[in-house]
N, C-alpha and C positions, 0 to 999 in steps of 0.2 A: 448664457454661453454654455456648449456643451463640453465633457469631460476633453473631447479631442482635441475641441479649438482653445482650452485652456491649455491643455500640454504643450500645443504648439505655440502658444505667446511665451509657456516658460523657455520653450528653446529656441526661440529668438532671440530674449534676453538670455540667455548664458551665450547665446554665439557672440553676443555684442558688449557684452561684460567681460566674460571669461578670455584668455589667449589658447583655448584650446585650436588646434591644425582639424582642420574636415580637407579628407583628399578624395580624391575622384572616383579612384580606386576601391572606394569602402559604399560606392553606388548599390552593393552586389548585396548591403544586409537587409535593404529595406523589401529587395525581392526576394531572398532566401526567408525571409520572417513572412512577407504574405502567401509566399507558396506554401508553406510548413501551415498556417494558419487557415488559408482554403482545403487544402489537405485534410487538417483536423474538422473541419466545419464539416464538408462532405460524411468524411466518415462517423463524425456523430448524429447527423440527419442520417444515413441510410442507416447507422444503428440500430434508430426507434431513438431518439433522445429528446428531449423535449425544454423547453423551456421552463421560468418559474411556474410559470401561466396556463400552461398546458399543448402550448404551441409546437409545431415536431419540427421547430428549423430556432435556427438562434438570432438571427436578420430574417424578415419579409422578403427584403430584397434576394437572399442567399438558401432557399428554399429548393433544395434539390429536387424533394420527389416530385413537386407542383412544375418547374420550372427549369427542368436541368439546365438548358441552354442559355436563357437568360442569368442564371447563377455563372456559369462559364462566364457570359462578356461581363459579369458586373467584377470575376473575380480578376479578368485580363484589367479592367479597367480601376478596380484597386490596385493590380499593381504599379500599371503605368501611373496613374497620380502618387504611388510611393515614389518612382523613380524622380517624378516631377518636383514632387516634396523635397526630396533630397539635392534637387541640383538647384532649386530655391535657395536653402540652407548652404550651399555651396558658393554659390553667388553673394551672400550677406558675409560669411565669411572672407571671399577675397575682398570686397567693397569695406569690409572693415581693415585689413590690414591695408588697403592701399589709403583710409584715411588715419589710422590710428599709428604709430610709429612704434617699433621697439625702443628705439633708444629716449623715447622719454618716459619709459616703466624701467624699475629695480626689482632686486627679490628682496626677502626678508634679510638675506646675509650682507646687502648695500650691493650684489652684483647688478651691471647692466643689463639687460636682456639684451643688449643687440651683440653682445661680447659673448653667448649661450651660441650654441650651433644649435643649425634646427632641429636637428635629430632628437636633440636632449630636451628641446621644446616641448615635442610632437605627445608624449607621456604625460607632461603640466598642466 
């Protein structure tokens, strides 16, 4: 398994362990982080930057000077699977509160959670 598909099995399980809230609204970081991240990619390929290797792009796939256009759809299409990604994780998230209940979880002080507003949750 690769470094990616292991981070994404740890945040399945924290979605499904932890009572952290994912809202819909927060769709926007996974495409502000690829744009900022294509951004940098380009500008260190047209820099001259090169990899360990000797290579002057940091992905095959993301090869400006060889392929600008192809780097373009590969980068619309990272993002759209960011977006994708995230309303996966969105959907695990409601599919767990609609099977998991607050009121049979406590906090450390013996409060109920379902006696917590959500607001105060949303930080937890």
């Amino acid at each position: 398994m690769n470094v990616h598909g292991f981070h994404s099995v740890v945040i399945w399980l924290d979605i499904v362990v932890l009572r952290v809230e994912l809202y819909v609204n927060y769709c926007f970081v996974p495409i502000i982080c690829s744009i900022i991240y294509l951004a940098f990619n380009a500008i260190y390929v047209f820099a001259g930057g090169c990899d360990a290797y000797g290579f002057p792009y940091i992905y095959s796939a993301l090869d400006w000077n060889a392929a600008p256009f192809i780097s373009l759809l590969v980068g619309i299409g990272v993002i759209l699977f960011g977006m994708m990604a995230f309303m996966v994780h969105f959907g695990l998230t409601r599919l767990r509160n609609k099977f998991v209940k607050l009121e049979n979880f406590t906090t450390a002080d013996g409060v109920k959670l379902s006696t917590i507003k959500q607001e105060e949750l949303s930080f937890v």
